[in-house]
C-alpha positions as a printed NumPy array, in Angstrom:
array([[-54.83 ,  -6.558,  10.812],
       [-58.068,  -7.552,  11.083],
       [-60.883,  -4.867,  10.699],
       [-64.268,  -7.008,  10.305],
       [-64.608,  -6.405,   6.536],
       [-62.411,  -6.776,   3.553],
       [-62.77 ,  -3.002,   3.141],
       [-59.139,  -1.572,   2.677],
       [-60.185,   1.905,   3.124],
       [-62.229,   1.431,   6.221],
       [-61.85 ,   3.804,   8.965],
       [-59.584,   3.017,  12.141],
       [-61.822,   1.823,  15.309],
       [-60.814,   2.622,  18.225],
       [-61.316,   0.065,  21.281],
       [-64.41 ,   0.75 ,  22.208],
       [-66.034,   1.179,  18.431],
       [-64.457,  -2.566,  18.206],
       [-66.575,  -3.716,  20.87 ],
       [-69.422,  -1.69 ,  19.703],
       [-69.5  ,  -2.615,  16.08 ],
       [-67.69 ,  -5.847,  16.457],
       [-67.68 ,  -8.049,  19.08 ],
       [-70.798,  -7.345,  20.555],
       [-72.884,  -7.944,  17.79 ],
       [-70.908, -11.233,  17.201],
       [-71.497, -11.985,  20.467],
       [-75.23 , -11.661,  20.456],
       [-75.635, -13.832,  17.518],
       [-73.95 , -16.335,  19.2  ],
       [-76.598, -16.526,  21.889],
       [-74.366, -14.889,  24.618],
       [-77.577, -12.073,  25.492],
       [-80.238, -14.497,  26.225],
       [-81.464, -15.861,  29.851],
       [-79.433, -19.067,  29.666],
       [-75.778, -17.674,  29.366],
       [-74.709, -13.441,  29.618],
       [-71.994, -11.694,  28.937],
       [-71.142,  -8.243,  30.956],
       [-69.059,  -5.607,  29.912],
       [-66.258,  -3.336,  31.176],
       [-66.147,  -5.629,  34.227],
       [-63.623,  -6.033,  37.277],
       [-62.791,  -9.758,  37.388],
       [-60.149,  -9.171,  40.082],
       [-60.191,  -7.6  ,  43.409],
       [-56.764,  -6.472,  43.058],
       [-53.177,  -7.749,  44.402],
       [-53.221,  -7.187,  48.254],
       [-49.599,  -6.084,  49.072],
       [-48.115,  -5.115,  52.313],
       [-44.919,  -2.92 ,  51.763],
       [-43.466,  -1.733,  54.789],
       [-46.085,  -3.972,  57.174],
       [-48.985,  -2.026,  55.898],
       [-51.564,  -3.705,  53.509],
       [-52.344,  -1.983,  50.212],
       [-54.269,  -3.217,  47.145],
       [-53.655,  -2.771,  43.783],
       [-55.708,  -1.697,  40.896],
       [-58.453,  -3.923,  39.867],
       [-58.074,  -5.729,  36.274],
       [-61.205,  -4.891,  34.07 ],
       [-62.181,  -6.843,  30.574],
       [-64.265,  -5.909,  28.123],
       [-66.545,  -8.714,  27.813],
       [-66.741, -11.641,  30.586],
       [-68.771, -14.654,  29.349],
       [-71.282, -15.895,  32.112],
       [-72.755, -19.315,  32.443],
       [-74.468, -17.655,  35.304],
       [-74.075, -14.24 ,  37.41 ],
       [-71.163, -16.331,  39.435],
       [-69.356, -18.484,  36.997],
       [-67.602, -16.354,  34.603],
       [-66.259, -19.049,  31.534],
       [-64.345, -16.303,  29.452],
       [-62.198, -12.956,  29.256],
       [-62.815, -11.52 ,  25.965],
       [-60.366,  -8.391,  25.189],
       [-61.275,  -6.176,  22.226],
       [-58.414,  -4.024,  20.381],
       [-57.885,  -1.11 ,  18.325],
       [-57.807,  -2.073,  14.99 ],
       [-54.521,  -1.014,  14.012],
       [-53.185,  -2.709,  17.048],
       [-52.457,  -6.781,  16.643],
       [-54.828,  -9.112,  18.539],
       [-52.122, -10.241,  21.297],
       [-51.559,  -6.373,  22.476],
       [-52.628,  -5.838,  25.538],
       [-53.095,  -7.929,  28.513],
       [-50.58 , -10.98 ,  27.549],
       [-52.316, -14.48 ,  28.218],
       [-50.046, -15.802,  30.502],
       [-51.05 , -12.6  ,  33.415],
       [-54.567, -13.204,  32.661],
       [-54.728, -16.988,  33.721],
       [-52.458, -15.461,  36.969],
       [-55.288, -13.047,  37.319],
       [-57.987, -15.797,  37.21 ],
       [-56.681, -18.198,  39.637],
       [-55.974, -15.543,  41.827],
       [-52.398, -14.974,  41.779],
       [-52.423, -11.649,  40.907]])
């Protein structure tokens, strides 16, 4: 389990705290908040699956992230996903149904 600190006793972080006290900051320091290159958070980066049961078109639910890395406002390089952290780093949205999700399969 990875908690940010070698603190045994520190308290349990919920999703968003991780993001808050976590990622984001490391994030930041890694230049990701400047002019040059972004980052957005809680962001759709699908439109949703378009399915037509029954001859009628539906869409799905869109698929948020917590962090997408920019290069610019239209090229998104990165999905970062944040966790719990009592939950392991691979919970979640498994890898293989993100890269669906990014080429558009989903």
């Amino acid at each position: 389990m990875f908690t940010g600190h070698n603190d045994e006793k520190q308290r349990t972080m919920n999703e968003a705290d991780t993001c808050r006290t976590l990622v984001r900051p490391k994030l930041e320091a890694a230049g990701w908040d400047g002019a040059k290159h972004f980052y957005s958070e809680q962001t759709p980066f699908t439109d949703g699956r378009i399915i037509v049961p029954e001859g009628k078109p539906k869409r799905l639910k869109k698929k948020f992230s917590d962090f997408l890395l920019r290069y610019s406002r239209d090229i998104t390089l990165a999905v970062v996903e944040a966790k719990s952290n009592k939950r392991p780093a691979g919970a979640g949205m498994p890898l293989s149904g993100l890269n669906r999700a990014f080429r558009g399969v989903l």
